[in-house]
N, C-alpha and C positions, 0 to 999 in steps of 0.2 A: 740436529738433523730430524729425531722423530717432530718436534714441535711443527717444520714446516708441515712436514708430511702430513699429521693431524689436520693442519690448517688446508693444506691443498684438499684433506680429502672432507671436511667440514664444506669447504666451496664447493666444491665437485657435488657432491649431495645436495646442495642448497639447489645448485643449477638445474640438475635433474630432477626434481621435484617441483620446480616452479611450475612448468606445465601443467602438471596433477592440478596445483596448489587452481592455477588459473582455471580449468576446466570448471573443478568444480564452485570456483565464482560465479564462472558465465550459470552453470547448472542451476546456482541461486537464484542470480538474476530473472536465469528465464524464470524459475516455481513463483519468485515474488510478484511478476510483471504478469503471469497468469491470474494469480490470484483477485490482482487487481484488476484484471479483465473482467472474471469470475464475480466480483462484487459489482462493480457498473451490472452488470449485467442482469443478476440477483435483482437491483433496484431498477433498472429498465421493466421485469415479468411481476414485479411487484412481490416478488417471493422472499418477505416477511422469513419464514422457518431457515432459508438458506443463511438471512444472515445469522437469526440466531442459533445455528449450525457452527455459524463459520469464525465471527468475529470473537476476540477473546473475549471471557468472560469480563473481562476488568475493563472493557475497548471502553474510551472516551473522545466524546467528539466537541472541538471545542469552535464554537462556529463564528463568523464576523462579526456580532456583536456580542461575544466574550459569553454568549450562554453555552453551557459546559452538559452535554447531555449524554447516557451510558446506553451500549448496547440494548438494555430494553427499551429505554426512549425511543431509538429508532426505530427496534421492531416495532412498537407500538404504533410510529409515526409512520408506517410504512404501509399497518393494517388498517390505519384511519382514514385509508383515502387518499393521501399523496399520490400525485400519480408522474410518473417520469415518461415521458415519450422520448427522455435522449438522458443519457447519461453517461457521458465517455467523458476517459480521459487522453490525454495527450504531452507530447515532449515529455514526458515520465525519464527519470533519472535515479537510478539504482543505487545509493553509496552502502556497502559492504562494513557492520563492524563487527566479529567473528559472530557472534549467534542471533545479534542485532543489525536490522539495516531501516534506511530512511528514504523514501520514496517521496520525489518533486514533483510539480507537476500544475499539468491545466486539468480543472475538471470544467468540460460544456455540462450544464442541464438545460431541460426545456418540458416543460410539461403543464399541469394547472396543477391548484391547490384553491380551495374553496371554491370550485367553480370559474378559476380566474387562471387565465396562462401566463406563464414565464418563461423566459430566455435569458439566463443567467451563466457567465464565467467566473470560476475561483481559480484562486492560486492553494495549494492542495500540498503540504507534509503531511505523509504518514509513514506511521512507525511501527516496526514488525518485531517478532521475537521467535526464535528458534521454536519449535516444541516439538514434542514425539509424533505429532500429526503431523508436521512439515511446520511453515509459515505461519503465524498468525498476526492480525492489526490490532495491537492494543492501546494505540490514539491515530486521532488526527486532526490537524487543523486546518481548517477552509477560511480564506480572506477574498471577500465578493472583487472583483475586477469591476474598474470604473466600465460603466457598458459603451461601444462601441458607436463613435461618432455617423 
């Protein structure tokens, strides 16, 4: 008799705490989906310092033609003149792995670079890690979308 009883009340707790458990998924969710807001956005005002504020030290970005460039690449490419007049993402999809999560997704850009403009779609993973600050991106991989007929 005590084993069931253990077992009813192991389930019973299990079920009670699911909502917590779930809250604070959604909680994740939203801080990581902000963040990624927070970054488009960073490269929309061209604020260079934000990223290197924000991205992990180790962050790596591994781009459609397989060149593989670190958070100072970017700042640096950021402070060079690149300029973003759009930079959002979209359909974003949040999967959960306890202090790690994986972010899908469309990134739109549109801006110039050497004097020359673009209007470009990627297909966009990136990957985040728990840390005492909240979130952080320490890669991501962009793969260019065939452009639009």
């Amino acid at each position: 008799m005590s084993f069931q009883i253990f077992v009813s009340a192991l389930l019973a707790s299990t079920l009670l705490a699911s909502p917590a458990i779930r809250a604070s998924e959604s909680d994740d969710v939203a801080a990581i989906l902000q963040v990624e807001r927070d970054t488009c956005a960073a490269f929309e005002r061209e604020d260079a310092q934000w990223l290197a504020r924000h991205l992990h030290p180790t962050f790596t970005l591994t781009s459609s033609t397989g060149k593989v460039t670190t958070r100072e690449d970017e700042v640096a490419d950021l402070e060079s003149g690149t300029k973003y007049d759009v930079f959002r993402n979209r359909d974003s999809k949040v999967r959960l792995y306890g202090d790690a999560a994986v972010v899908t997704g469309i990134t739109e850009v549109g801006g110039s670079s050497d004097g020359k403009p673009y209007a470009l779609e990627f297909q966009f993973t990136d990957t985040y890690v728990r840390t005492p600050e909240g979130w952080s991106m320490v890669a991501s991989h962009a793969s260019k979308l065939p452009a639009k007929p």
